[in-house]
C-alpha positions as CSV (number, residue, x, y, z in Angstrom):
1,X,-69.2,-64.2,-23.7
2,X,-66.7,-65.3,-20.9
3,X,-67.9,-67.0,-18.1
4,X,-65.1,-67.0,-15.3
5,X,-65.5,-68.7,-12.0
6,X,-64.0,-67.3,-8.6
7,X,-63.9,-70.1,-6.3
8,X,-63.5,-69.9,-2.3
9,X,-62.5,-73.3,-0.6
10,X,-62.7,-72.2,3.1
11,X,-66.7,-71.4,2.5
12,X,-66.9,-73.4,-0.3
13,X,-68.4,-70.6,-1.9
14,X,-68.7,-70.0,-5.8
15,X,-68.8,-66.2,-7.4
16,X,-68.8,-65.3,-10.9
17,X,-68.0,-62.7,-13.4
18,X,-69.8,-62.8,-17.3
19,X,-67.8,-60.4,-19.5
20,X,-69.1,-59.4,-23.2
21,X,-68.4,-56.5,-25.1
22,X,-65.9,-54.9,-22.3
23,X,-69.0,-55.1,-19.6
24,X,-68.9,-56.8,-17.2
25,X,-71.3,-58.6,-14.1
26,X,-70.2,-59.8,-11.3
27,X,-73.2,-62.6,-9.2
28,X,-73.0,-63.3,-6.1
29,X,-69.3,-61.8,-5.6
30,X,-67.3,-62.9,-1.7
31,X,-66.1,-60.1,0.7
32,X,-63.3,-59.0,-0.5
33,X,-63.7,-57.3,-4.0
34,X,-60.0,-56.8,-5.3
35,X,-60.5,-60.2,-7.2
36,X,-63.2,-58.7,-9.4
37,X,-61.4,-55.4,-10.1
38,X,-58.3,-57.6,-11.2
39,X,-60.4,-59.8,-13.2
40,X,-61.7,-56.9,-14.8
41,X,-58.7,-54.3,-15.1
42,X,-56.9,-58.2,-17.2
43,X,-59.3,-58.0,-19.3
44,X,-60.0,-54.1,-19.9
45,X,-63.6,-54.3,-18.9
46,X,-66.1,-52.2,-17.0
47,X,-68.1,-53.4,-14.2
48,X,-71.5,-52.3,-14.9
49,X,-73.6,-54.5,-12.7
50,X,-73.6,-56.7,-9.6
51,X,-76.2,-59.5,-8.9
52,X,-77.6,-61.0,-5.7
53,X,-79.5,-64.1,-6.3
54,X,-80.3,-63.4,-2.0
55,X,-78.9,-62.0,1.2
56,X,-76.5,-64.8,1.8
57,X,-76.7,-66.4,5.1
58,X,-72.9,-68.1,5.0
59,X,-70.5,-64.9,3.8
60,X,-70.9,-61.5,3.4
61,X,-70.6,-59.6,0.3
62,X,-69.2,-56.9,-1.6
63,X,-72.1,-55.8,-3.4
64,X,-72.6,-52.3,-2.3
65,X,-68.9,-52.1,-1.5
66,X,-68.3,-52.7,-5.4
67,X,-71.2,-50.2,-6.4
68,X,-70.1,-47.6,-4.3
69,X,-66.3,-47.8,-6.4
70,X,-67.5,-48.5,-9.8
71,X,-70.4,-46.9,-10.0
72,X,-72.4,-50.5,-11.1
73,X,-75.9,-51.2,-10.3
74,X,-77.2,-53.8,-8.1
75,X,-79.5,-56.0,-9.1
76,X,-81.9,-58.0,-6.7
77,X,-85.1,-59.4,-5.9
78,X,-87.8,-56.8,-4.4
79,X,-88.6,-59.4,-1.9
80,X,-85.0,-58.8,-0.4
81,X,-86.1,-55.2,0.7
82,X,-82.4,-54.0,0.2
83,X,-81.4,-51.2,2.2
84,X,-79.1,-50.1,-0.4
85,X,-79.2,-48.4,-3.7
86,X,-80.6,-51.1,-6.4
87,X,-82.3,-52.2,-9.2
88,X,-85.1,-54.4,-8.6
89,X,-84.8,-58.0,-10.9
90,X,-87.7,-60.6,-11.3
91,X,-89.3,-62.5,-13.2
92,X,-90.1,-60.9,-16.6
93,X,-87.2,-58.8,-15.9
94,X,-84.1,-58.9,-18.4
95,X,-80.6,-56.9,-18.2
96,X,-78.8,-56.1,-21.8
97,X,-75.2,-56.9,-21.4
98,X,-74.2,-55.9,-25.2
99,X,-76.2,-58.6,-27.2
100,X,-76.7,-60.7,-24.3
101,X,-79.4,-60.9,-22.0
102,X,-79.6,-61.8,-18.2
103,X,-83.2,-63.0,-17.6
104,X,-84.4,-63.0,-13.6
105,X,-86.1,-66.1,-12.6
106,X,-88.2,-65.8,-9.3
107,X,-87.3,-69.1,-7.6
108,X,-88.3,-69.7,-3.5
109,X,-87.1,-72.6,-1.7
110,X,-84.0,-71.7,-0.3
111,X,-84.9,-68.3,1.1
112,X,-88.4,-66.4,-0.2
113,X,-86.4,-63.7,-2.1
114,X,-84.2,-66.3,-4.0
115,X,-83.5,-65.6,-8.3
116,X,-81.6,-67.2,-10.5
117,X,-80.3,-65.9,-13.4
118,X,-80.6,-67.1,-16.9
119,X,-78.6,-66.3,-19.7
120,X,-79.7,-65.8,-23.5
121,X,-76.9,-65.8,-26.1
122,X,-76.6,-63.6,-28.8
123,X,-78.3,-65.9,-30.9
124,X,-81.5,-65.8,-28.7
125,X,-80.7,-68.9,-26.9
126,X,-80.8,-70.3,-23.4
127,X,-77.3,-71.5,-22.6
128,X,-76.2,-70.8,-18.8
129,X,-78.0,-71.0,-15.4
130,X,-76.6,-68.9,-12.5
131,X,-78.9,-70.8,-9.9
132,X,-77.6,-69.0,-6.8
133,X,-78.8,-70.9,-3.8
134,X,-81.2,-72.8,-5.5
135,X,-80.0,-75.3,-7.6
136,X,-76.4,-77.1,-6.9
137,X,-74.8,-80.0,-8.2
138,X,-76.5,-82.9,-6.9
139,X,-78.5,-81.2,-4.7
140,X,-81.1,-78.1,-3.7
141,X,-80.5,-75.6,-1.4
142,X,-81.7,-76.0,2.3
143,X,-85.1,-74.7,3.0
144,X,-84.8,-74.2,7.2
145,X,-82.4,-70.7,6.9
146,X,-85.1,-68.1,7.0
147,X,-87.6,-69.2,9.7
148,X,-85.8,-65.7,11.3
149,X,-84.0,-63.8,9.5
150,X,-84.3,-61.5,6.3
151,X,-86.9,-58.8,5.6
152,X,-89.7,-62.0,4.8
153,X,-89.1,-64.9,7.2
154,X,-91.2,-68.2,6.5
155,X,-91.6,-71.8,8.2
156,X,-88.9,-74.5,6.6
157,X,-91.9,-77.0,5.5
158,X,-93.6,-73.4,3.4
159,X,-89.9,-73.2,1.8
160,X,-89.6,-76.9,0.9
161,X,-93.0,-76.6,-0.8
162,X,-91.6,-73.7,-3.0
163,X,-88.9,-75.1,-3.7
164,X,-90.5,-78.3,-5.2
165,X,-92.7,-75.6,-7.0
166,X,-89.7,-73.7,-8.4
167,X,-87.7,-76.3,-9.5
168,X,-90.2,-78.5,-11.0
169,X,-92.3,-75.2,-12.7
170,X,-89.0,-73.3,-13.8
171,X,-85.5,-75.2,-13.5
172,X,-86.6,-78.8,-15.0
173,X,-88.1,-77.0,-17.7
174,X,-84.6,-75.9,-19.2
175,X,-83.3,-77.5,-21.8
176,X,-80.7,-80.1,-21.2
177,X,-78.5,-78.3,-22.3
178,X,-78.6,-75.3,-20.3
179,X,-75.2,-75.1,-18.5
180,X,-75.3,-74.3,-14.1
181,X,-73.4,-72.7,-12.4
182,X,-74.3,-72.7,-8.5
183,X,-73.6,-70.1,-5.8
184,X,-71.5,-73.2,-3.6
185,X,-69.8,-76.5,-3.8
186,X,-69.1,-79.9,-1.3
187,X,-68.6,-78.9,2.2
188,X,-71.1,-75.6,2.1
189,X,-73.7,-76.0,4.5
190,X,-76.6,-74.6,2.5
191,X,-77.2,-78.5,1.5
192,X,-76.6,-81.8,2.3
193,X,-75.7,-83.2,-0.8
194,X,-73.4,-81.7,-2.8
195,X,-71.5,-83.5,-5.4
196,X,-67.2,-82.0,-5.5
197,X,-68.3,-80.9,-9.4
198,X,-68.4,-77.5,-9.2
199,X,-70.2,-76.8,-12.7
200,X,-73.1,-79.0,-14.4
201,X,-75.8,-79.2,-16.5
202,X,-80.0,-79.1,-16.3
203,X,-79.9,-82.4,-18.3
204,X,-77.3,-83.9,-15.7
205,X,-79.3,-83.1,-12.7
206,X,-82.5,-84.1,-14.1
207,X,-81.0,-87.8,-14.1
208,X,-78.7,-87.5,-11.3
209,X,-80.3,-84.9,-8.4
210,X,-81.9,-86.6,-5.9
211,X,-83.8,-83.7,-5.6
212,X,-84.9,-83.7,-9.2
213,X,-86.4,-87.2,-9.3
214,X,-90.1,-88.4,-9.8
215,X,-91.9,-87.8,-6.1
216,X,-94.8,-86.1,-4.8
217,X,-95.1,-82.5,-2.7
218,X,-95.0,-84.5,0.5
219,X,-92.3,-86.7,-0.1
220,X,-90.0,-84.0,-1.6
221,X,-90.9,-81.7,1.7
222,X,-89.9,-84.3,4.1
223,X,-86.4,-85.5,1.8
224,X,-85.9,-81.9,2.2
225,X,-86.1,-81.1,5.7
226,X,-84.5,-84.3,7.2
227,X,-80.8,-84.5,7.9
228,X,-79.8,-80.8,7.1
229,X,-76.3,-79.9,8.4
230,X,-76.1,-77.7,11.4
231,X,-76.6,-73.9,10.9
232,X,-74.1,-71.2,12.3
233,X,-75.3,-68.9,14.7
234,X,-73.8,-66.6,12.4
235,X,-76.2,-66.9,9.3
236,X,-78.7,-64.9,10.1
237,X,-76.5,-62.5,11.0
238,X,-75.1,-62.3,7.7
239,X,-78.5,-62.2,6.3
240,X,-79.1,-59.2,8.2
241,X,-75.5,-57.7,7.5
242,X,-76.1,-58.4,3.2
243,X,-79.2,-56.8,3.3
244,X,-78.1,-53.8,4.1
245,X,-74.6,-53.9,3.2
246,X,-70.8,-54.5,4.9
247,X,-68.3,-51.5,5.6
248,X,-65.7,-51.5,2.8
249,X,-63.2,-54.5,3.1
250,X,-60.0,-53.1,3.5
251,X,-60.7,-50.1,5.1
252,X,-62.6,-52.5,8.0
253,X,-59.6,-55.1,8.5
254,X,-57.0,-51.7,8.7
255,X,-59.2,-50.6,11.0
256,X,-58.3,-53.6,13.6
257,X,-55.9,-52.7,16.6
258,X,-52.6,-55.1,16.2
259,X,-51.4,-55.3,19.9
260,X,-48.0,-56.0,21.5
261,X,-47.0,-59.2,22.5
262,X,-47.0,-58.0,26.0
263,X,-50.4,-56.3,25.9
264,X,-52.7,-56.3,28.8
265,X,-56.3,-58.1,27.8
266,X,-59.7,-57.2,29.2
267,X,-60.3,-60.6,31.1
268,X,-64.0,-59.9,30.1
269,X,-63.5,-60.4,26.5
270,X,-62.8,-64.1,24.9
271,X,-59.7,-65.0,22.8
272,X,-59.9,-66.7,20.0
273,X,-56.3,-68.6,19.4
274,X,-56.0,-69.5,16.1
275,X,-52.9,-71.5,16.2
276,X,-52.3,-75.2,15.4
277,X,-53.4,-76.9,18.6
278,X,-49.7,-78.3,19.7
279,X,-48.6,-74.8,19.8
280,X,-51.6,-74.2,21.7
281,X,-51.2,-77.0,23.9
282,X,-47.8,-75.7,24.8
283,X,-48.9,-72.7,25.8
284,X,-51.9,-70.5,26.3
285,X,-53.9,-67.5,27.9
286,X,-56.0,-68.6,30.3
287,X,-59.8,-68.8,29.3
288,X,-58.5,-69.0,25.2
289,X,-60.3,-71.3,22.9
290,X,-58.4,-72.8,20.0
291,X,-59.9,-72.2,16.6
292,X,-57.6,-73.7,14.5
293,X,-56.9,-71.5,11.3
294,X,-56.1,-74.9,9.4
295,X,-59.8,-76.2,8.5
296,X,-63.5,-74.3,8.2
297,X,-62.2,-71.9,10.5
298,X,-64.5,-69.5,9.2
299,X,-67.5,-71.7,10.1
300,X,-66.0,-72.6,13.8
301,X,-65.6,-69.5,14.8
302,X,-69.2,-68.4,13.3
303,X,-70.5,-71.8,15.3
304,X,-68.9,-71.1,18.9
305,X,-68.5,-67.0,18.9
306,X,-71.8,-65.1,19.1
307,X,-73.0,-62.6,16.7
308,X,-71.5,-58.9,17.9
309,X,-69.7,-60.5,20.7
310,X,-65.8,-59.2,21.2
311,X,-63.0,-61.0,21.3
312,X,-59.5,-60.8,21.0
313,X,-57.6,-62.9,18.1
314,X,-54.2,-64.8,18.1
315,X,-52.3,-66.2,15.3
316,X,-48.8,-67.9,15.2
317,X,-47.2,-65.3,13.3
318,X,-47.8,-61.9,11.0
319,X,-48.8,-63.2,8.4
320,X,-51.2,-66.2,9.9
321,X,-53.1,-63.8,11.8
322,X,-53.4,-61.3,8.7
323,X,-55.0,-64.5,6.9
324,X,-57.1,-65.2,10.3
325,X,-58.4,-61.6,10.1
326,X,-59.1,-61.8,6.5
327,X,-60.7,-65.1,7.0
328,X,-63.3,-64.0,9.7
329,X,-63.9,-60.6,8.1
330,X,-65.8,-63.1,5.2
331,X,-68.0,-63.9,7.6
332,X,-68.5,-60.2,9.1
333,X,-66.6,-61.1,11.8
334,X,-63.5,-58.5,11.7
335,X,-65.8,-56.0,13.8
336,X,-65.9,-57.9,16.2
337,X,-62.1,-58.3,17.2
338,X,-61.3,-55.8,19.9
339,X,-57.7,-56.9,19.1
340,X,-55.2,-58.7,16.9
341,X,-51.7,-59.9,18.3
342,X,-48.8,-62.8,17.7
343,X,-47.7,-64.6,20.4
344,X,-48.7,-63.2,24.1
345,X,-46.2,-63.4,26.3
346,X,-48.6,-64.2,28.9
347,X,-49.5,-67.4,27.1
348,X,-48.0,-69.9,29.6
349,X,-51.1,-72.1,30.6
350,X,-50.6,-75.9,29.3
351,X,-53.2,-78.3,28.3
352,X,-53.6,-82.2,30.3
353,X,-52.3,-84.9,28.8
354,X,-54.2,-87.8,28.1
355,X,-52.8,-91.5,29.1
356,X,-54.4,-93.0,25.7
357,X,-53.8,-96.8,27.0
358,X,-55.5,-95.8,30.7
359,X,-58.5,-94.5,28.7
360,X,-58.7,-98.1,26.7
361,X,-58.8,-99.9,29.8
362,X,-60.5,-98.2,32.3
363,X,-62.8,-95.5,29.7
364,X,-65.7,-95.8,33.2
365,X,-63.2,-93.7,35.0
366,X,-63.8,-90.6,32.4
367,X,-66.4,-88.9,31.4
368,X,-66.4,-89.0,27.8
369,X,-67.8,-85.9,26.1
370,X,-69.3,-86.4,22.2
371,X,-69.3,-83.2,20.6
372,X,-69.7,-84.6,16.6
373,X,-73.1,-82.6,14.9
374,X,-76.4,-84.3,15.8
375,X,-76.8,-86.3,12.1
376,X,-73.3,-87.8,13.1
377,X,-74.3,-88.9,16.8
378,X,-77.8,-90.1,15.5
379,X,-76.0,-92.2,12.7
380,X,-74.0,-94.1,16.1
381,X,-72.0,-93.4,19.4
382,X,-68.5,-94.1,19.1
383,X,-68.8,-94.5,23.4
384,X,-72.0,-96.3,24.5
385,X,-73.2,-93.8,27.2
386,X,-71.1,-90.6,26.6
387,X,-72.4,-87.4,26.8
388,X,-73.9,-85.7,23.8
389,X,-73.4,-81.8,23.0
390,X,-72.6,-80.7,19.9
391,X,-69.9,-78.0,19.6
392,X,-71.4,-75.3,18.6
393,X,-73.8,-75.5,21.6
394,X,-70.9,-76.4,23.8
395,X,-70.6,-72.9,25.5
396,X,-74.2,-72.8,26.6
397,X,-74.2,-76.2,27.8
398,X,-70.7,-76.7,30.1
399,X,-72.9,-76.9,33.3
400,X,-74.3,-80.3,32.4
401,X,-71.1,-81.5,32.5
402,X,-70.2,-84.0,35.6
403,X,-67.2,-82.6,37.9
404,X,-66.5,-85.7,39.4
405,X,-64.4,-87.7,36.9
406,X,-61.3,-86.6,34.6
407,X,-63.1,-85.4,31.2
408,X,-62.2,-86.6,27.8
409,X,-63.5,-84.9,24.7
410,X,-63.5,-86.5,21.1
411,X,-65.3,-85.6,17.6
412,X,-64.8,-87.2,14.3
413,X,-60.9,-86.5,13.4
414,X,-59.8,-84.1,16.4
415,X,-60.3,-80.2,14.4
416,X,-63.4,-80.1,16.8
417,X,-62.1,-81.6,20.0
418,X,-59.3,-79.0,20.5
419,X,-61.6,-76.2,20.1
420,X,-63.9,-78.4,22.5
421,X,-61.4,-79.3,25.2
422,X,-60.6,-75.4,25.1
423,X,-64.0,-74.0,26.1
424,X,-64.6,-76.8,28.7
425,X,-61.0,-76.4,30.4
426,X,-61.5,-72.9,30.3
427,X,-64.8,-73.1,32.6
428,X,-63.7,-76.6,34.1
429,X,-60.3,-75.9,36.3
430,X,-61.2,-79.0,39.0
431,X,-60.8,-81.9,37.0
432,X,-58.4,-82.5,34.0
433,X,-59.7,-82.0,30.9
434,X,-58.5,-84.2,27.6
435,X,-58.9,-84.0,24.0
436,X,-58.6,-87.4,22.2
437,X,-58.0,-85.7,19.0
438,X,-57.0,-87.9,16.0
439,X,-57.0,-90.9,18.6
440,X,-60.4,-91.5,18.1
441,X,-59.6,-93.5,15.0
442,X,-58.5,-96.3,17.2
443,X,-61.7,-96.5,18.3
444,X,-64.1,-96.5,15.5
């Protein structure tokens, strides 16, 4: 048996692919599905079967979109209520891969329809655990995703319960041994506390996973719902989107208009400028917010741009904007870009420049906007008194921003700030508008 990892940084994402005997299953594969058909045209296999531990809430897949060219069968969860042609796979359920097995485990927590996927060697024993969702290195996933979304929604607090269920019932019971393999790694948003290991073992997390230590129902249910990162308003989006299935990859990001430089824009519809932010200081379309391509771009632009709504996207160059397409068709995004162009010519609007040593000495004659997530500005203010809204509510907010005072925006390291200082100068034309950027340092 080979066990090969595919491993997406920008969504911290993990996919797999479990080859025996010329078959071959892919779990929990990302959007675009060429990676899977090279894997398995290297090493002269068939893909016979795909497996969705749950409609993932952070990326969209290429499950039916890799069942509908290879002819493989899906396998998920009845609870998902796919909308696409599938195999149903629960507990008491197993899948012969040559003399392999794939055994479903039913495991709620992280969504109601989560599995994970256990794997029985040709000698009859339990060596790997595909946890999905549920299980991570160091951590469990979040339980507050579903409260909306998905074909069964429950309450975060029901969730946490079953997850405490699940993995004291089913995943501590393992043996040591037992090798996992988890659907995402540090930086993913479906937990809080996930170690930069992207592999582990039952036997490690029993001593090492918060999660997986000695407490009661109650205890694990409020460790559990405290201090979750932010979620996209994305996710539930793609929840929606997985269950019944994306368009095909490349055929959707062809399908994209690539505009002149010169092109005339529907004032109605945002841009999204995806260059570096002294490019876009230099010079911008009016009313553009800068979503840097450099960092979670893919998360940003799932944070600040609504589900379904239009906008245009910039990049620096050909191929930077054929990465930012590609980038926000993993979150479903690509249909929503009305168009795609380098460069406008029309991009002469320049941002303020901040006097750094004015704002040190007289920081009362701002108003200082704080637009870190809300477990960051409860852990501390970095300005006693400045004003507190997060980025990605930032665009529903702008009104309860003063007018009266130049306004200075600042987040943890600056990626946030230029995309911050963006929507607010873009609604805010009376005052200047500054982004302290990676000055904030000097200030911590």
């Amino acid at each position: 048996m080979l066990i090969h990892q595919f491993y997406d940084t920008d969504l911290a994402h993990a996919s797999y692919a479990v080859l025996r005997a010329g078959k071959l299953f892919v779990i929990d594969p990302a959007r675009n599905p060429q990676p899977y058909y090279d894997f398995a045209t290297l090493h002269e296999a068939e893909i016979t079967g795909i497996i969705e531990t749950h409609p993932h809430a952070d990326f969209v897949s290429s499950h039916v979109e890799i069942h509908e060219q290879t002819g493989a069968t899906i396998y998920v969860s009845r609870l998902l209520g796919a909308a696409y042609p599938h195999q149903t796979f629960d507990e008491g359920d197993e899948i012969e891969l040559a003399d392999i097995k794939l055994k479903a485990l039913n495991t709620p927590g992280h969504s109601p329809d989560s599995i994970c996927v256990l794997v029985e060697d040709e000698n009859g024993q339990t060596t790997t655990l595909f946890s999905g969702d549920t299980l991570f290195v160091g951590d469990v996933g979040r339980p507050d995703l579903r409260e909306e979304a998905g074909n069964i929604t429950a309450k975060k607090e029901d969730l946490a319960r079953q997850m405490y269920q699940s993995t004291r019932q089913k995943l501590m019971t393992l043996p040591e041994s037992v090798a996992v393999y988890p659907a995402h790694g540090p930086g993913s948003l479906c937990g809080k506390n996930l170690s930069p290991d992207l592999h582990s073992t039952i036997g490690r997390e029993l001593r090492e996973n918060y999660a997986l230590q000695l407490m009661d129902e109650l205890k694990f249910v409020k460790e559990l719902t405290s201090d979750q990162p932010f979620a996209p308003t994305y996710f539930g989006y793609d929840v929606e989107l997985n269950k019944t299935g994306a368009p095909a990859y490349q055929q959707s990001i062809q399908a994209i208009e690539r505009l002149a430089a010169n092109a005339i824009l529907d004032e109605n519809i945002l841009v999204v400028d995806t260059r570096p932010k002294t490019e876009f200081n230099n010079g911008h379309l009016r009313n553009a917010i800068n979503i840097q391509l450099q960092g979670k771009f893919e998360t940003w632009l799932g944070a600040i741009v609504e589900p379904k709504e239009a906008f245009y996207l910039i990049a620096a160059d050909k191929d930077k904007l054929e990465l930012a397409i590609s980038r926000a068709a993993k979150i479903g995004y690509e249909l929503q870009i009305k168009g795609a162009l380098i460069n406008p010519e029309q991009a002469v609007n320049h941002s303020a420049e901040l006097d750094l040593n004015d704002l040190k000495a007289n920081s009362e004659n701002y108003t200082i906007v704080e637009t870190r997530n809300w477990n960051e500005i409860n852990a501390g203010l970095i300005f006693e008194g400045a004003l507190t809204i997060p980025l990605p509510e930032l665009r529903k907010r702008i009104t309860e921003i003063p007018t009266n005072k130049p306004i200075v925006v600042h987040c943890a390291a600056g990626y946030r700030s230029a995309a911050a200082r963006s929507i607010i100068a873009a609604q805010i034309s009376n005052v200047p508008v500054y982004d302290l950027g990676e000055a904030i340092t000097e200030f911590k």
